[in-house]
Structure formats: structure tokens, C-alpha cells
Rosetta silent file (secondary structure, phi, psi, omega in degrees, C-alpha in Angstrom):
SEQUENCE: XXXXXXXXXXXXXXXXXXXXXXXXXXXXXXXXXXXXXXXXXXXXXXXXXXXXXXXXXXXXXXXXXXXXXXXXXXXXXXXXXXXX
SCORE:     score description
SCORE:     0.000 S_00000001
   1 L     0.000  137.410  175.524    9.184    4.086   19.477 S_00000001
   2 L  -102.456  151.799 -148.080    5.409    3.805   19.261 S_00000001
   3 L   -61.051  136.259  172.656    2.877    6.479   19.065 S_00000001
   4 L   -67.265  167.152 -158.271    1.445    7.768   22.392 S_00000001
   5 L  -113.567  113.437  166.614   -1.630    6.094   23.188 S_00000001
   6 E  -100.846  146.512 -164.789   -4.499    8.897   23.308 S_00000001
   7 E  -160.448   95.767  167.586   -7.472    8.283   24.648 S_00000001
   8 E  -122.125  159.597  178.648  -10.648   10.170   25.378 S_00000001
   9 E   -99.360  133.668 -164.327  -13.315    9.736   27.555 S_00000001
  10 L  -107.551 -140.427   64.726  -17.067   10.959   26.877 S_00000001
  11 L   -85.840  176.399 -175.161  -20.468   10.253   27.711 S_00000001
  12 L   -99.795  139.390 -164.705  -23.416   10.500   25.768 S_00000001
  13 L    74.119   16.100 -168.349  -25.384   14.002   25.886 S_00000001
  14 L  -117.727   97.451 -178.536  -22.441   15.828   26.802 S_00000001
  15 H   -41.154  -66.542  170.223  -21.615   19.458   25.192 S_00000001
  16 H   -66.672  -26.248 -174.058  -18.054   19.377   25.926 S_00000001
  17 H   -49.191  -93.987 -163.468  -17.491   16.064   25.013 S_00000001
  18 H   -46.064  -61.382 -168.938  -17.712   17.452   21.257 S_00000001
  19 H   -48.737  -18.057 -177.761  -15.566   20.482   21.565 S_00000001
  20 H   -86.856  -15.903  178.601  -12.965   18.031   23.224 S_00000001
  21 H   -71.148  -49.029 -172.703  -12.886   15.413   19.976 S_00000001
  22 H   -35.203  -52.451  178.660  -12.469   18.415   17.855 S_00000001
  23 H   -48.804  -67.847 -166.232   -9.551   19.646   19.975 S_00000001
  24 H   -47.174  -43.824  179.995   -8.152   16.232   20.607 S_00000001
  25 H   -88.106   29.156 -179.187   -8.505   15.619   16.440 S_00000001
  26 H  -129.699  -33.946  130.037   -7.160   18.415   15.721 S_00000001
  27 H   -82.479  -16.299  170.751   -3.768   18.163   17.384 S_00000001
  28 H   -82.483  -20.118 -178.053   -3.206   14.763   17.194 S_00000001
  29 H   -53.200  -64.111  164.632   -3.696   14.994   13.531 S_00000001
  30 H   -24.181  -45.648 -163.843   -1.160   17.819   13.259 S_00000001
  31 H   -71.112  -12.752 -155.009    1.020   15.666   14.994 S_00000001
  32 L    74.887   20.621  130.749    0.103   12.570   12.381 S_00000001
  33 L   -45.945  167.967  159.203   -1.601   10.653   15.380 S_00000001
  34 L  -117.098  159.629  178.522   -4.341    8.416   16.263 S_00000001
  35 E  -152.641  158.481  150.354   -6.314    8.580   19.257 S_00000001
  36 E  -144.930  173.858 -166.085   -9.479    7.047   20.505 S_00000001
  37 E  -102.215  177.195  179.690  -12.749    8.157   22.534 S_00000001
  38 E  -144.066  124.039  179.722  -14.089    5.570   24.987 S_00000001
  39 L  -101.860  115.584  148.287  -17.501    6.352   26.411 S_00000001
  40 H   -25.354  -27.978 -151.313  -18.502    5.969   30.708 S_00000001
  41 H   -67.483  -27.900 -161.231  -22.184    5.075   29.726 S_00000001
  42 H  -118.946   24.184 -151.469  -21.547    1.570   29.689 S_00000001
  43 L  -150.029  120.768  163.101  -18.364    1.031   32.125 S_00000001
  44 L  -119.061   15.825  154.124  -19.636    1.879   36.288 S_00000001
  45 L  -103.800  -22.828  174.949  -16.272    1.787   37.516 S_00000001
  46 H   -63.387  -42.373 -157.982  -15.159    4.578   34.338 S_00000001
  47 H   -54.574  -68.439 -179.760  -18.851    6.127   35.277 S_00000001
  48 H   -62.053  -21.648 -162.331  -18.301    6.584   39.141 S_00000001
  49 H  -107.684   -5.663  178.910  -14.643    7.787   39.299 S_00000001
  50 L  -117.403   99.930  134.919  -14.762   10.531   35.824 S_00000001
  51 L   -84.386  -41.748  161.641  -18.789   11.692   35.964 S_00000001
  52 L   -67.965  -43.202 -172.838  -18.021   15.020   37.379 S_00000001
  53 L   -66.859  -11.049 -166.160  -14.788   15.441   35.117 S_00000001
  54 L   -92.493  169.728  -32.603  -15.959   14.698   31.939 S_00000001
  55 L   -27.109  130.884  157.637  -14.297   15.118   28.885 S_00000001
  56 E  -137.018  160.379 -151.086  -10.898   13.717   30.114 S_00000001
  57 E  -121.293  122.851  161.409   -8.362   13.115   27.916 S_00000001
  58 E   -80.570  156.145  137.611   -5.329   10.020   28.830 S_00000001
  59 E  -122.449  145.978 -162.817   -2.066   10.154   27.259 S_00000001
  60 L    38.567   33.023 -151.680   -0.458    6.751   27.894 S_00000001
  61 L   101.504  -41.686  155.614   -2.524    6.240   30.833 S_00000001
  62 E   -80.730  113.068 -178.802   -2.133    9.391   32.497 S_00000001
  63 E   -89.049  152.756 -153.250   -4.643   11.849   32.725 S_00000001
  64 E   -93.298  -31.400 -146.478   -3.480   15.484   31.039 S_00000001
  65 E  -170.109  165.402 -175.011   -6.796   17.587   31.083 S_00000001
  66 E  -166.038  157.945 -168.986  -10.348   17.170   31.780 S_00000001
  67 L    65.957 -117.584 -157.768  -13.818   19.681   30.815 S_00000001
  68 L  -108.137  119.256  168.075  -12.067   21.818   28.457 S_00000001
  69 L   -68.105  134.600 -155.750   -9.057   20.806   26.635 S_00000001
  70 L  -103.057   98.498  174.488   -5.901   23.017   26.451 S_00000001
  71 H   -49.042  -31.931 -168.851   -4.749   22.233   22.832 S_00000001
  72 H   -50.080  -61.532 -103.901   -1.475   24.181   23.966 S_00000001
  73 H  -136.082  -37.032  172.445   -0.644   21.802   26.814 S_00000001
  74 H   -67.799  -28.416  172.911   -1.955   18.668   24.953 S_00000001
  75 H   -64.565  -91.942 -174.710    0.572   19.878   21.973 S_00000001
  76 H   -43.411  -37.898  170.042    3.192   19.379   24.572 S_00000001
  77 H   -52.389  -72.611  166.590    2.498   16.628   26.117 S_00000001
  78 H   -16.826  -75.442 -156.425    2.337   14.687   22.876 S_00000001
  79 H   -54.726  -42.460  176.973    5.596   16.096   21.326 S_00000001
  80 H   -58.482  -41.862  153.392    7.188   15.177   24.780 S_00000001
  81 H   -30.819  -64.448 -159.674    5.938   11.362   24.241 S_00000001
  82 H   -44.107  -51.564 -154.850    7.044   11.200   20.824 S_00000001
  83 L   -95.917   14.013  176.914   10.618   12.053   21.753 S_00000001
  84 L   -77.223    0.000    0.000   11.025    9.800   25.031 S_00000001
């Protein structure tokens, strides 16, 4: 089965932004993931629908968490991917 597809989204200027790579690279690493960020600045259909929301973090597509990431809940999510 392949690896859940993480994905977060940022902007530029953004405070939270870094505490959410940290989070995000800090469990998927535990996990032995990869993930990547994708930045709004330069996308104005990403821009208008997360601008209030951002950091938000997909897994497969689905979004788990947004602002401030709950390593806890992102932990779970993950492990539950892995074993579907």
C-alpha cells in the first residue's frame, strides 16, 4: 500500500506556517514519511478558499487540521492510512 499523501499548505509571511512544518516534519518522520508544503501565494483558487485557515494540513486529500496542528490527531490519522 502506498504512503499517505501529506500535504501542507502555507503562505509566505505566515508565523504558523513554520510551527506547522515543524509539527508536520516531525511526525511524519517518526512515522518514516514524506510530505510536502504547497504555498496559496501563487494559486487564487488555493488563495480564496484557505486565506483565513492557514496552515492546513491534507492527508490524501482530506483536510485533518488547520492554524495549529494537533501532532496527537495527525499521529492518528497517519497510522490509520498506513493500515487501510
Amino acid at each position: 500500500m502506498p504512503n499517505p499523501d501529506v500535504v501542507l499548505l502555507t503562505k509566505a509571511d505566515c508565523h504558523l506556517c513554520a510551527a506547522a512544518r515543524d509539527a508536520v516534519e516531525r511526525v511524519t518522520s517518526s512515522l518514516g514519511l514524506t510530505w510536502t508544503e504547497q504555498s496559496i501565494d501563487n494559486d487564487p483558487v488555493l488563495r480564496e478558499r484557505y486565506a483565513e485557515e492557514i496552515p492546513v494540513v491534507f492527508v490524501d486529500g482530506i483536510q485533518r487540521d488547520f492554524w495549529k496542528i494537533d501532532e496527537a490527531r495527525l499521529v492518528r490519522v497517519l497510522k490509520k492510512a498506513i493500515t487501510a
